[in-house]
Backbone and ligand atoms as CSV (ligand in chain L), in Angstrom:
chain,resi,resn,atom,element,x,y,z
A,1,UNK,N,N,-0.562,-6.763,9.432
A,1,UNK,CA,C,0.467,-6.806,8.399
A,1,UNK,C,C,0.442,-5.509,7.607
A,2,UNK,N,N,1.784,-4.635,7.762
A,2,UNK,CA,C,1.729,-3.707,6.657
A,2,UNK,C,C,1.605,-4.001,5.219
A,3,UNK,N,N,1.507,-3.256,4.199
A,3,UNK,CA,C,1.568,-3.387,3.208
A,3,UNK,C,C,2.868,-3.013,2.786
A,4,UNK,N,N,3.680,-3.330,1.575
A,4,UNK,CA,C,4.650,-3.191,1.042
A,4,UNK,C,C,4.999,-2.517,0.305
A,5,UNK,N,N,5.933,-0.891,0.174
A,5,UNK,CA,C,5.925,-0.071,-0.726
A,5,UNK,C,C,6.174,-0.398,-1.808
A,6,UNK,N,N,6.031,0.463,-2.632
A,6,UNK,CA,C,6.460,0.028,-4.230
A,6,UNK,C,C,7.902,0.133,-4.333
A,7,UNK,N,N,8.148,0.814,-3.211
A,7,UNK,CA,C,10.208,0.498,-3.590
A,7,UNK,C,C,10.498,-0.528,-2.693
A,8,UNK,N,N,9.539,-0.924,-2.002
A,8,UNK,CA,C,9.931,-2.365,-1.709
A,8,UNK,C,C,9.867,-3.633,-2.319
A,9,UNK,N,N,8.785,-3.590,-3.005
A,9,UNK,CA,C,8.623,-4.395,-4.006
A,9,UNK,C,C,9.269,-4.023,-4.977
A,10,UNK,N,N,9.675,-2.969,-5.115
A,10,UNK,CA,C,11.417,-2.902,-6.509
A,10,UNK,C,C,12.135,-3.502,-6.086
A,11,UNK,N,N,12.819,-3.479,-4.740
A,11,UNK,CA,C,14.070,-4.359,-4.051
A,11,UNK,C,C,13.536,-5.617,-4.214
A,12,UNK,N,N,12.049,-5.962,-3.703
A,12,UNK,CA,C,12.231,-7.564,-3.856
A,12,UNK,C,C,12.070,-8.100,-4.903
A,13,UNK,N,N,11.936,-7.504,-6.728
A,13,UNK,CA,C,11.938,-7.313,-7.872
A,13,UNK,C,C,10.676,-8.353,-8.062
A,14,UNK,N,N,10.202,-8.139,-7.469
A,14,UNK,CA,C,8.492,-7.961,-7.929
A,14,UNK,C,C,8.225,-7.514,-8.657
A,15,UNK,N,N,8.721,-5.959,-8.849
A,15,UNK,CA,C,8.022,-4.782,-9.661
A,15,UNK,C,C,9.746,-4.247,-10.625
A,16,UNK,N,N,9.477,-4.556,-11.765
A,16,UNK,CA,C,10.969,-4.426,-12.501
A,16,UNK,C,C,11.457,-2.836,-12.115
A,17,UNK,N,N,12.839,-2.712,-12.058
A,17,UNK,CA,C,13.546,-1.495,-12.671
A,17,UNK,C,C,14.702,-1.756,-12.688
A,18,UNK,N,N,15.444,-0.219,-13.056
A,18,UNK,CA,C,17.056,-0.747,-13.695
A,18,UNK,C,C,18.078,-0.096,-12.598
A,19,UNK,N,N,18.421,-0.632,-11.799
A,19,UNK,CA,C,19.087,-1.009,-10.873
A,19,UNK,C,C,20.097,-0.512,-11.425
A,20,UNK,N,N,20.929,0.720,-10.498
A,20,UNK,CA,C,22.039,1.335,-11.173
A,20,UNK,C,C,22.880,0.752,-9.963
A,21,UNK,N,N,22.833,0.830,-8.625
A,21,UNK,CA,C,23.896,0.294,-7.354
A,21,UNK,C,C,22.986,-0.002,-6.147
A,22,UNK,N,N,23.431,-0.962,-5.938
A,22,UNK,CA,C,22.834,-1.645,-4.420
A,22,UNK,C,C,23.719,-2.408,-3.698
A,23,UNK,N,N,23.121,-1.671,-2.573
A,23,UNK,CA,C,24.338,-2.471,-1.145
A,23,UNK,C,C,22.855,-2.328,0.057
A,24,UNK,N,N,24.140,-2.966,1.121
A,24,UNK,CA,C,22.741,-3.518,2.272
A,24,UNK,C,C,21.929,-2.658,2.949
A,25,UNK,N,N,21.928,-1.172,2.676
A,25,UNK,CA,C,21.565,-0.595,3.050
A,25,UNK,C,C,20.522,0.338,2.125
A,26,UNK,N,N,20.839,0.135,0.832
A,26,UNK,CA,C,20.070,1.259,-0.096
A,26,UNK,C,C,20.332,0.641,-1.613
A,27,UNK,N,N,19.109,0.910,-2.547
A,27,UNK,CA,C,19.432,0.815,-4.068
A,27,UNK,C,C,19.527,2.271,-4.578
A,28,UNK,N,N,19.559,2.476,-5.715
A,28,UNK,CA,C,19.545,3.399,-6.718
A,28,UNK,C,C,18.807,2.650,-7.838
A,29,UNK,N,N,18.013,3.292,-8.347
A,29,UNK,CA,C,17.372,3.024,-9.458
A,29,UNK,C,C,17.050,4.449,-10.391
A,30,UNK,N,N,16.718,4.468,-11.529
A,30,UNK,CA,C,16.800,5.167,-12.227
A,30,UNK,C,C,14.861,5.348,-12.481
A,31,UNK,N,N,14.608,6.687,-12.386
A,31,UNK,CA,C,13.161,7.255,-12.390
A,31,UNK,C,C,12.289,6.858,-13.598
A,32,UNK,N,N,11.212,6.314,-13.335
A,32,UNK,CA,C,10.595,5.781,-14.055
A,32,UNK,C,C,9.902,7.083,-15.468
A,33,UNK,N,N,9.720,7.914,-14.566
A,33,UNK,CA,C,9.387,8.929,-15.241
A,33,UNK,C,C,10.441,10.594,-15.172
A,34,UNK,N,N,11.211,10.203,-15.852
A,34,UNK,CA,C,12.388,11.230,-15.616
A,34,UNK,C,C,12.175,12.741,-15.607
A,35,UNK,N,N,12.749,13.645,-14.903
A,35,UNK,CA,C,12.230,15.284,-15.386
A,35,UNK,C,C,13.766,15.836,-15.280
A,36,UNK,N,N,15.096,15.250,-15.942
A,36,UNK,CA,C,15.837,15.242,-16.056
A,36,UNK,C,C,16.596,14.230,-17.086
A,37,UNK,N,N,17.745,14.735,-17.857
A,37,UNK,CA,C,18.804,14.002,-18.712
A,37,UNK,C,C,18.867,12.264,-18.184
A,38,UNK,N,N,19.237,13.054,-16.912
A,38,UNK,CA,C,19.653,11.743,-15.275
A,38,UNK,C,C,19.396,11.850,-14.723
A,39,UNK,N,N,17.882,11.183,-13.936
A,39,UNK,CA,C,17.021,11.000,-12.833
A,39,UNK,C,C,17.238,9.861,-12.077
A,40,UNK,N,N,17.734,9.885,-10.726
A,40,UNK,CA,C,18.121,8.655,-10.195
A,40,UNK,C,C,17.034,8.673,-9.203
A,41,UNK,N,N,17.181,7.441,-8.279
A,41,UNK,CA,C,16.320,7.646,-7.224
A,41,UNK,C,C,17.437,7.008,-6.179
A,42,UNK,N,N,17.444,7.511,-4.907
A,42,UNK,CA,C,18.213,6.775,-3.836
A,42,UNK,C,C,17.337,6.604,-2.349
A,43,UNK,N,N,16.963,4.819,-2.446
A,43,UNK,CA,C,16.125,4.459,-1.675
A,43,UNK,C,C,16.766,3.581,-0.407
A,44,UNK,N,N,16.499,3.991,1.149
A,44,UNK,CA,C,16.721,2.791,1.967
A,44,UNK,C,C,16.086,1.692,1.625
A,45,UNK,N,N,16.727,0.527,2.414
A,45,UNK,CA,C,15.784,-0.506,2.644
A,45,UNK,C,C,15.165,-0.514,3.517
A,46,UNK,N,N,15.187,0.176,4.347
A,46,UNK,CA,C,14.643,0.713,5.446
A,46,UNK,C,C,13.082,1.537,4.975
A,47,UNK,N,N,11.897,1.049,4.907
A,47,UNK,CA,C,11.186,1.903,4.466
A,47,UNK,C,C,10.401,3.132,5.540
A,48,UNK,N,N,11.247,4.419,5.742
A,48,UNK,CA,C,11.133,5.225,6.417
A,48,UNK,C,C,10.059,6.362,5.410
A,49,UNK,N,N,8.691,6.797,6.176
A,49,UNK,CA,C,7.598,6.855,5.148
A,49,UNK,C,C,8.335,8.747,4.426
A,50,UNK,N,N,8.971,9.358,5.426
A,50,UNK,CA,C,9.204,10.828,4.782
A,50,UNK,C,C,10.309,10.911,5.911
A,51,UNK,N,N,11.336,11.725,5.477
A,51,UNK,CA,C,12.443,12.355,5.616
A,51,UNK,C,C,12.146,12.969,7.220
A,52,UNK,N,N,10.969,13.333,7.406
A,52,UNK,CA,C,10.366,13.795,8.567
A,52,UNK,C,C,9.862,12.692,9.700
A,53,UNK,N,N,9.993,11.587,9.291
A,53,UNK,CA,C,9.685,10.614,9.921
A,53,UNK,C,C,10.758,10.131,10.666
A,54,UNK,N,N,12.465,10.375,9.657
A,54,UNK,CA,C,13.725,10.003,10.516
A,54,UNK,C,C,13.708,9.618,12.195
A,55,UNK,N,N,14.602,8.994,12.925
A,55,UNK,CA,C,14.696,9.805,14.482
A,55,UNK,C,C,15.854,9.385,14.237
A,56,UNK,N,N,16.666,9.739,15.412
A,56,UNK,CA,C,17.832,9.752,16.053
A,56,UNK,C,C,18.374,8.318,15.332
A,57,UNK,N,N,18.207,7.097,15.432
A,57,UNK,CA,C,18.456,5.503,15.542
A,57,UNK,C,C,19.230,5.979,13.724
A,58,UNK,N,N,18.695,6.462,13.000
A,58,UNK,CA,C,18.523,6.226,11.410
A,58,UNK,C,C,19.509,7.544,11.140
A,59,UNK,N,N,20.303,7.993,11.718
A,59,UNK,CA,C,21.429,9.355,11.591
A,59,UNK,C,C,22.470,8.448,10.494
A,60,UNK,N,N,22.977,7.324,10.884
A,60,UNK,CA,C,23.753,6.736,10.066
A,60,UNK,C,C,23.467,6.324,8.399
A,61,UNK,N,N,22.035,5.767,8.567
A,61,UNK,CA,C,21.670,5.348,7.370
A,61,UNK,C,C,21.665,6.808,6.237
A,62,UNK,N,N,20.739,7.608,7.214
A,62,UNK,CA,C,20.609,9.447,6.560
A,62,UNK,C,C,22.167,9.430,5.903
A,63,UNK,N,N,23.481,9.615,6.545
A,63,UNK,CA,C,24.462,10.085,6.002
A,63,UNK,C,C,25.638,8.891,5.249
A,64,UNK,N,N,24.969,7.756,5.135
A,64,UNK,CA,C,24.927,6.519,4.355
A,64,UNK,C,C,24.709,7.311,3.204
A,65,UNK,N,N,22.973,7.390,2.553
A,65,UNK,CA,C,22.153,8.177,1.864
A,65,UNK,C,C,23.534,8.916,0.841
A,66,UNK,N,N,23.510,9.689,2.046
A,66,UNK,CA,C,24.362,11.434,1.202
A,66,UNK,C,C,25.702,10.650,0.493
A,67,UNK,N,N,26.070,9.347,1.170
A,67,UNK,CA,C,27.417,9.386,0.701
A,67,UNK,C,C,27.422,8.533,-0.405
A,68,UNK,N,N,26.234,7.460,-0.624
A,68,UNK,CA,C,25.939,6.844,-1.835
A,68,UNK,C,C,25.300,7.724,-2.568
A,69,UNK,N,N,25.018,9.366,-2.686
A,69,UNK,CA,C,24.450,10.368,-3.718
A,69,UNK,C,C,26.194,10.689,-4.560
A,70,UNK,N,N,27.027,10.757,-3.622
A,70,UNK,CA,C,28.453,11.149,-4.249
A,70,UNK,C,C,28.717,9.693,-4.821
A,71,UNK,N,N,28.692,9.016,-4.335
A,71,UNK,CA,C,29.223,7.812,-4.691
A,71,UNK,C,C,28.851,7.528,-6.160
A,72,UNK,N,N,27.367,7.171,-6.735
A,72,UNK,CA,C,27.312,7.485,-7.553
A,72,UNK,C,C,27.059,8.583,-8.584
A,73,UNK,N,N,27.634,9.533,-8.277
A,73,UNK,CA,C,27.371,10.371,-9.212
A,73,UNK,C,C,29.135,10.414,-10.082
A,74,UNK,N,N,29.931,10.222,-8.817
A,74,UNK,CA,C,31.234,9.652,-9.268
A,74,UNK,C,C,30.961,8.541,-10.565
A,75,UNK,N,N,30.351,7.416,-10.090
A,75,UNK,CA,C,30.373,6.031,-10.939
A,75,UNK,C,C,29.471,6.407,-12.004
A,76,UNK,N,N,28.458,7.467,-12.437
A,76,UNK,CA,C,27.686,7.979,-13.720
A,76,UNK,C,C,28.033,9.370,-14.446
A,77,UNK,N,N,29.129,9.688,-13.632
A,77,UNK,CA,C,30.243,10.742,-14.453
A,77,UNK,C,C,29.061,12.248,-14.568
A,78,UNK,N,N,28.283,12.308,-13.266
A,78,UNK,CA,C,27.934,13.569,-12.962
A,78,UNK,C,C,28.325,14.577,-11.756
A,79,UNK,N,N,29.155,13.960,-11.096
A,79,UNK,CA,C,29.597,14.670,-9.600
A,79,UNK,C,C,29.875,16.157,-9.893
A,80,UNK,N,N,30.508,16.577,-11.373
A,80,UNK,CA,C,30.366,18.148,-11.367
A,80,UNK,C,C,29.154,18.914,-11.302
A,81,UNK,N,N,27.977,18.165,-11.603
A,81,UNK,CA,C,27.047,19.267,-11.596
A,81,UNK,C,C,25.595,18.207,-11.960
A,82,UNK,N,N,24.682,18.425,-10.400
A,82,UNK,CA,C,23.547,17.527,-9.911
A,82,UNK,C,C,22.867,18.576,-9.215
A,83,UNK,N,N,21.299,18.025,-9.160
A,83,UNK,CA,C,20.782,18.784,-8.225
A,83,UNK,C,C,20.092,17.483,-7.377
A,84,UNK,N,N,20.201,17.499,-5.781
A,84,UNK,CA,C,19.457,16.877,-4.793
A,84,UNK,C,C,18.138,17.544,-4.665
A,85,UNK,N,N,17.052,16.426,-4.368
A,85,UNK,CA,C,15.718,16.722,-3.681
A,85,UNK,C,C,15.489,15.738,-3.264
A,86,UNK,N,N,14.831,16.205,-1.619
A,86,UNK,CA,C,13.762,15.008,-1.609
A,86,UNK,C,C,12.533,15.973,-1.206
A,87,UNK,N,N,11.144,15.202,-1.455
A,87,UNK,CA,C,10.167,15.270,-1.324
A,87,UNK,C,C,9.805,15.089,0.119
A,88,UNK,N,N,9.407,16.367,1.361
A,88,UNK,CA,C,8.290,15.649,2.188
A,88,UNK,C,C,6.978,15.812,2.284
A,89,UNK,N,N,6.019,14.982,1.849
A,89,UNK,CA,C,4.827,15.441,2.429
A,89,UNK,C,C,4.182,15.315,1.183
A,90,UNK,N,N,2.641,14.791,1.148
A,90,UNK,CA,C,1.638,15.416,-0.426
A,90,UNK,C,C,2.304,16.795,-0.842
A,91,UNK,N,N,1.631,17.815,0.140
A,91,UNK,CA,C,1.867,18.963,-0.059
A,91,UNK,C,C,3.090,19.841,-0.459
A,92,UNK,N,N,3.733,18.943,-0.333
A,92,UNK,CA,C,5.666,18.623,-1.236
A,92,UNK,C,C,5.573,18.428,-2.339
A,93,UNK,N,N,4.567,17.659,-2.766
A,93,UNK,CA,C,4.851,16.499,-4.540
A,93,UNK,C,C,5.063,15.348,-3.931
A,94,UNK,N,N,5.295,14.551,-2.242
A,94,UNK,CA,C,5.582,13.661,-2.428
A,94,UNK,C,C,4.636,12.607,-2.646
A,95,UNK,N,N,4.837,11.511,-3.730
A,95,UNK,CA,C,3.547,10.503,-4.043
A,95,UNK,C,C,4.059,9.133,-3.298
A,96,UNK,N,N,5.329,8.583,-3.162
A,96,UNK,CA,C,5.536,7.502,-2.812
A,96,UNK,C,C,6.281,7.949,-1.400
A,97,UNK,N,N,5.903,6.989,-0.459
A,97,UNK,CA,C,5.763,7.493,1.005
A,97,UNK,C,C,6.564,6.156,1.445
A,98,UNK,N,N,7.757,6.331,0.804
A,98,UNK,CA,C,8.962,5.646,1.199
A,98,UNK,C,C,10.220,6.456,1.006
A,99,UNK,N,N,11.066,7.186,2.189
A,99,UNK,CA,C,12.021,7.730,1.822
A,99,UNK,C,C,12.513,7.725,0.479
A,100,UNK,N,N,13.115,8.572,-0.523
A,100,UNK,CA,C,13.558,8.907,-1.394
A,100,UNK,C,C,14.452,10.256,-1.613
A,101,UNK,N,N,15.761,9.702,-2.334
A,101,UNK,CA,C,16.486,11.058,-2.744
A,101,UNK,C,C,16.648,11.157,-4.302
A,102,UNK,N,N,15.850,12.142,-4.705
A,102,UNK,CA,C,16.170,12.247,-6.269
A,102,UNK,C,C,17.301,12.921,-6.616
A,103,UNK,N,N,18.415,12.359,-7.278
A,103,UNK,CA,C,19.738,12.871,-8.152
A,103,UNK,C,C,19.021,13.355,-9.563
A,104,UNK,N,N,19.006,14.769,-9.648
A,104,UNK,CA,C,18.947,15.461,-11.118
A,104,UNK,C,C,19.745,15.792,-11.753
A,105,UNK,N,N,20.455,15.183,-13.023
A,105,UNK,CA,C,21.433,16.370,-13.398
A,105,UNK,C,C,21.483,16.144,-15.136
A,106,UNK,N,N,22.128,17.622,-15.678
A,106,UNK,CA,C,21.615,17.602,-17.019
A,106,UNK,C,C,23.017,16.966,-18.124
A,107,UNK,N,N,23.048,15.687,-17.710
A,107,UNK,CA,C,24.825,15.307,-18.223
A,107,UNK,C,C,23.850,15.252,-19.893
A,108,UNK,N,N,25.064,15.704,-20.608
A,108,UNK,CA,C,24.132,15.536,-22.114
A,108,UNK,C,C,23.722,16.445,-22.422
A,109,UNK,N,N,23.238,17.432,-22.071
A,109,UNK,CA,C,22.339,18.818,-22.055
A,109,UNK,C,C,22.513,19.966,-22.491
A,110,UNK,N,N,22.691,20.715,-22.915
A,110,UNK,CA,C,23.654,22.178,-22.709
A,110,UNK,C,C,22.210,23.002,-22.143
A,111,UNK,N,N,20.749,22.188,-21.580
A,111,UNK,CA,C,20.006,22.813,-20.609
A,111,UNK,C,C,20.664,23.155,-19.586
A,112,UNK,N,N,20.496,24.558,-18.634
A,112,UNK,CA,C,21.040,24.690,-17.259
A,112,UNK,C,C,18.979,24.146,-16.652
A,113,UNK,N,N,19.457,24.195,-14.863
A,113,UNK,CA,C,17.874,23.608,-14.409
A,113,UNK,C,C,17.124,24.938,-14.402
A,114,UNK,N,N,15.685,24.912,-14.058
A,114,UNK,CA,C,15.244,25.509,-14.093
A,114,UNK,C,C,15.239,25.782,-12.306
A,115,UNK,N,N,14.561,26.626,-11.681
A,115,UNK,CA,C,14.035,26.898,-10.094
A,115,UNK,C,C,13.361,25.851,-9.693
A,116,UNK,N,N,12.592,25.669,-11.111
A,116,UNK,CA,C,11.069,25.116,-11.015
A,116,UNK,C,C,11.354,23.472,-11.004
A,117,UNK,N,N,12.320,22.675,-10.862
A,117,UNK,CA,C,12.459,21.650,-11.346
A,117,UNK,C,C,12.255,20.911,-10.242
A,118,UNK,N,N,11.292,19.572,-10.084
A,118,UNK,CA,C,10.615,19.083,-9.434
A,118,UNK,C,C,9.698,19.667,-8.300
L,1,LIG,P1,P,8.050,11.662,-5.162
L,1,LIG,O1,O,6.998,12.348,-6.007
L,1,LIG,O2,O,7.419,10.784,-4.115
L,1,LIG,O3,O,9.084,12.589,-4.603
L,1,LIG,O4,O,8.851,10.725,-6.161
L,1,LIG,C1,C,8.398,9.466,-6.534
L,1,LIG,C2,C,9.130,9.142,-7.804
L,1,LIG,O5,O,8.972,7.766,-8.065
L,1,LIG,C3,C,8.575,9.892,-9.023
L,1,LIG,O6,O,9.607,10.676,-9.611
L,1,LIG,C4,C,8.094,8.771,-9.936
L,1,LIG,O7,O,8.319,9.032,-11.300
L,1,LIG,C5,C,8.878,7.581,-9.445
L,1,LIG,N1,N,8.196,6.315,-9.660
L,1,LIG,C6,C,6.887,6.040,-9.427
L,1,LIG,N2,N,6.615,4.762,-9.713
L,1,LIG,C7,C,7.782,4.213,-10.157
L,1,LIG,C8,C,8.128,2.896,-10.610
L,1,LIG,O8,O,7.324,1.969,-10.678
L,1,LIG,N3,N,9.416,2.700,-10.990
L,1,LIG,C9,C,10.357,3.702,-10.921
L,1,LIG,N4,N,11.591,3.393,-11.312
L,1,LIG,N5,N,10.063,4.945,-10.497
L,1,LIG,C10,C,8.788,5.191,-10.121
């Protein structure tokens, strides 16, 4: 028996958060620890451990992903101006080893980002 990521246990709300959009394929939740105005997170349900792990089968879900990053950034009134990351690898920053796309953006701000940001 595997064990269950922590964004899996967010989906099965085990583990609380604030749920910005979910459909059958992916949530959005908002970063527990923000390094942005608006830190989202955009997770499969699919728990695919790094971006590098993808294959061929998961092309759809990948550009699923990209289109629920527009999607909501439309529905949180940032689509003019976001920055995408994801994390692969420790040696990335990545800590949770369940696909993830972080939405950054400085709505609110008159900060521009830095290089350095995540
Ligand atoms: P990574 O470093 O793997 O690219 O990103 C993991 C992200 O998950 C971090 O930005 C971290 O703040 C966030 N995170 C870790 N634990 C929790 C949690 O329990 N709830 C939420 N909403 N975010 C979390």
């Amino acid at each position: 028996m595997t064990t269950a990521t922590l964004f899996t246990r967010i989906m099965n709300k085990e583990i609380p958060a604030e749920i910005l959009y979910e459909d059958d394929l992916c949530i959005v939740i908002n970063d527990i620890a923000p390094q942005a105005p608006v830190h989202m997170l955009v997770i499969p349900r699919q728990p695919i451990p790094r971006l590098a792990d993808a294959c061929q089968a998961d092309r759809e879900l990948l550009g699923h992903l990209m289109w629920v990053v527009g999607e909501v950034a439309r529905l949180y009134d940032i689509e003019d101006a976001f920055r995408l990351v994801v994390n692969n690898g420790a040696d990335a920053g990545q800590t949770v080893f369940h696909l993830h796309l972080h939405i950054l953006a400085n709505k609110g701000s008159d900060e521009t980002f830095s290089e350095a940001t995540l």
